[in-house]
C-alpha positions as CSV (number, residue, x, y, z in Angstrom):
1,X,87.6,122.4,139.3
2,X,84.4,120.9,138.7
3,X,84.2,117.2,137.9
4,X,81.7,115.8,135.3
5,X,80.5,112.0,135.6
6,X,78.2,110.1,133.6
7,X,74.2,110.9,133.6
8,X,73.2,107.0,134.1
9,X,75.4,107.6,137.7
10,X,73.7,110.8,138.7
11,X,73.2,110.1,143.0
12,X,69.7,110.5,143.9
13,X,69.8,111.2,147.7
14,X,70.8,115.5,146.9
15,X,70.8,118.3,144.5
16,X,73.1,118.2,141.7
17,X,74.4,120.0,138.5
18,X,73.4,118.7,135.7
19,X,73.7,118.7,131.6
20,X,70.7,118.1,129.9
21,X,67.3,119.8,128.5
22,X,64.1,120.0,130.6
23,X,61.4,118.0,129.0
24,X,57.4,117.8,129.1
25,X,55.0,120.2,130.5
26,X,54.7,121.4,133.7
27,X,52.4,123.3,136.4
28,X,48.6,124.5,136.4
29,X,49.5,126.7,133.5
30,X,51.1,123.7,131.5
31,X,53.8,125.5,130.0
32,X,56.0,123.8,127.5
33,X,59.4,123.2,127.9
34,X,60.1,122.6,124.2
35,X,62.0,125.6,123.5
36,X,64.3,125.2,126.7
37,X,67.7,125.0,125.6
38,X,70.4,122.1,126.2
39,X,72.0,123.8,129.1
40,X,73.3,123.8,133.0
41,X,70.6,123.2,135.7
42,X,70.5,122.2,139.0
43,X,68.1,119.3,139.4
44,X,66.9,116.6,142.6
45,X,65.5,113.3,141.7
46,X,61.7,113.1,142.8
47,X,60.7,109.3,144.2
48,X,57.0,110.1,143.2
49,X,58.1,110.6,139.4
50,X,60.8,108.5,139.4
51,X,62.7,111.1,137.3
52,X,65.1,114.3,138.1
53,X,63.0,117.5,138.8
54,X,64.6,121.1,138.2
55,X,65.3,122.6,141.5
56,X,62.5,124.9,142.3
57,X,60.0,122.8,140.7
58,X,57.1,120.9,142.0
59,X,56.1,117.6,141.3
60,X,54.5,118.3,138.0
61,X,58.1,118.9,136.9
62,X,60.2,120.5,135.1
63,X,61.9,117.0,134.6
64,X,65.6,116.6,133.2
65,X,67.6,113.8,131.8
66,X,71.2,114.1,132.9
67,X,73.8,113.7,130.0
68,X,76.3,114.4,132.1
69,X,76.0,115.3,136.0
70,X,78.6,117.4,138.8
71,X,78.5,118.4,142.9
72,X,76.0,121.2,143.7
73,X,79.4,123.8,144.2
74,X,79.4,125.1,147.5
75,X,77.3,128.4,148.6
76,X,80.3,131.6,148.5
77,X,81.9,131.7,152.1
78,X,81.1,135.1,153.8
79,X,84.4,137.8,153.6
């Protein structure tokens, strides 16, 4: 059962779930992130931007405001 908490109390020392939309531009293409949808996204805060990153992304972003933030589940146990 996953547990949702508040975005202002979203931890910034690991990856978490969170429920927001990506914002800005990002990367040496500058793509847009306008038509990203309000969604589920795992996310890490950045220090240097002061601001949750997409997980994958670089330090140009994506950057995401959690609403609403959960654990990063764990990784499927092998059989």
């Amino acid at each position: 059962m996953t547990i949702w908490c508040k975005g202002e109390s979203a931890p910034k020392d690991r990856a978490i779930v969170v429920y927001g939309t990506p914002e800005g531009e990002y990367g040496s293409s500058r793509q847009n992130t306008a038509f990203w949808p309000l969604g589920i996204y795992l996310a890490q805060y950045d220090d240097c931007d002061d601001a949750f990153c997409l997980k994958g992304g670089g330090w140009l972003g994506p950057f995401i405001k959690p609403i609403a933030w959960a654990e990063e589940p764990e990784s499927p146990k092998d059989a």
